[in-house]
N, C-alpha and C positions, 0 to 999 in steps of 0.2 A: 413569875420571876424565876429564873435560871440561875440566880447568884447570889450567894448568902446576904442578908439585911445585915445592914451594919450593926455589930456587936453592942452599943449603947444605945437602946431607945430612946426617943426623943427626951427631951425632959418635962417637968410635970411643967405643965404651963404652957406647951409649944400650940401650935393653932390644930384644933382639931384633924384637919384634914390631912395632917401630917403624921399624927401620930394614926389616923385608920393607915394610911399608905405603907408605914410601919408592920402591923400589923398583917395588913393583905400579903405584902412582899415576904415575913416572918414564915404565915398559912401558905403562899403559894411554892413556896422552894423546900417545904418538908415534903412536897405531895409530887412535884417534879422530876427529875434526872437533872441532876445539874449541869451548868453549861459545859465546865470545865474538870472534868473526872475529877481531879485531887480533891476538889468539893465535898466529895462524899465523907472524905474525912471530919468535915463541921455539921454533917446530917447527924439527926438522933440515933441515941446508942440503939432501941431499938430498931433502927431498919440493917442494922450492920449484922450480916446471917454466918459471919464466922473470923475467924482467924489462923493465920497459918504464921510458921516461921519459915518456911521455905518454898519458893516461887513455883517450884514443881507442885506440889501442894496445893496450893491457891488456883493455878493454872488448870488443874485436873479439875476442882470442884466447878471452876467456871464452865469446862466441856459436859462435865456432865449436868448441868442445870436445864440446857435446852431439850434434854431427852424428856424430861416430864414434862415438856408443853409442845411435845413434835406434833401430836393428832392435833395441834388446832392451830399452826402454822400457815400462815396464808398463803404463803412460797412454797414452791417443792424444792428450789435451790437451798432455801432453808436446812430441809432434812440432811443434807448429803453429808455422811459421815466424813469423806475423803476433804472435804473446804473443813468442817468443824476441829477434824486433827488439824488443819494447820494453823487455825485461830489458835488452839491451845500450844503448840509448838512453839509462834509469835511471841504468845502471851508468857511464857517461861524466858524467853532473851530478854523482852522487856520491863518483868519483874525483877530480873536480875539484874536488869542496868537503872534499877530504880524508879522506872516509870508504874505509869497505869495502864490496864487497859480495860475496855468498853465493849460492850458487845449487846447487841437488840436486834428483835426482827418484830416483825407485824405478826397478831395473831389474829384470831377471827374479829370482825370488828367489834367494836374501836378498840381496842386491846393493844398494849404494844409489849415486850417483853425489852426490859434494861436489865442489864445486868453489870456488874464493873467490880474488879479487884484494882487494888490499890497500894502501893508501898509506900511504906510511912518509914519512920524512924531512918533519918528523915524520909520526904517527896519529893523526888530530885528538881519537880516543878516549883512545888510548893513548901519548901523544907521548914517553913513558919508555922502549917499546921501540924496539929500534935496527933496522934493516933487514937483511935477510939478508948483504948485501954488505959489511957494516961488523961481522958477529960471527962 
């Protein structure tokens, strides 16, 4: 499941097969990419690998994440320095107009590499969710 379980578990009493469903859905979106970036705001604080205050910032760390996983890259479009600056280029407009952005490629199989920065305080998507630092 792609999209966070609803915040109230069932309650004690519900029919079993409700509350596993609960559960599986609970275990299968911490281990995911969620469907819709701003998501990642309701992932455990542990998977959240930094913070920035300024979208230059956060943009920069995103271009450079793919460099440590280039050798095993299934794509050689992948590698190409000249697409990766303008992913990070992108991803500076877009943090600054408040959005998110996403970014993965395939690595050796089955490997997939996600990665994603996120503006919070507020989400111009999502401005309900709270930012890691504040839950």
């Amino acid at each position: 499941m792609r999209r966070p379980p609803h915040p109230d578990p069932p309650p004690a009493g519900s029919r079993p097969e409700l509350i596993e469903r609960h559960r599986l859905v609970a275990a299968e979106f911490r281990d995911l990419p969620p469907l819709e970036t701003a998501y990642w705001l309701v992932k455990p604080r542990s998977l959240v690998w930094g913070t920035w205050e300024e979208a230059k910032e956060a943009a920069s760390w995103l271009g450079e994440r793919p460099a440590e996983y280039a050798p095993r890259f299934a794509a050689e479009h992948d590698r190409d320095a000249v697409r990766l600056a303008r992913v990070v280029e992108a991803a500076v407009e877009r943090l600054h107009a408040g959005g998110a952005v996403s970014y993965g490629c395939y690595l050796d199989r089955p490997s997939y590499l996600a990665l994603a920065v996120v503006t919070c305080s507020p989400n111009r998507v999502a401005p309900e969710l709270p930012c890691p630092h504040d839950s």
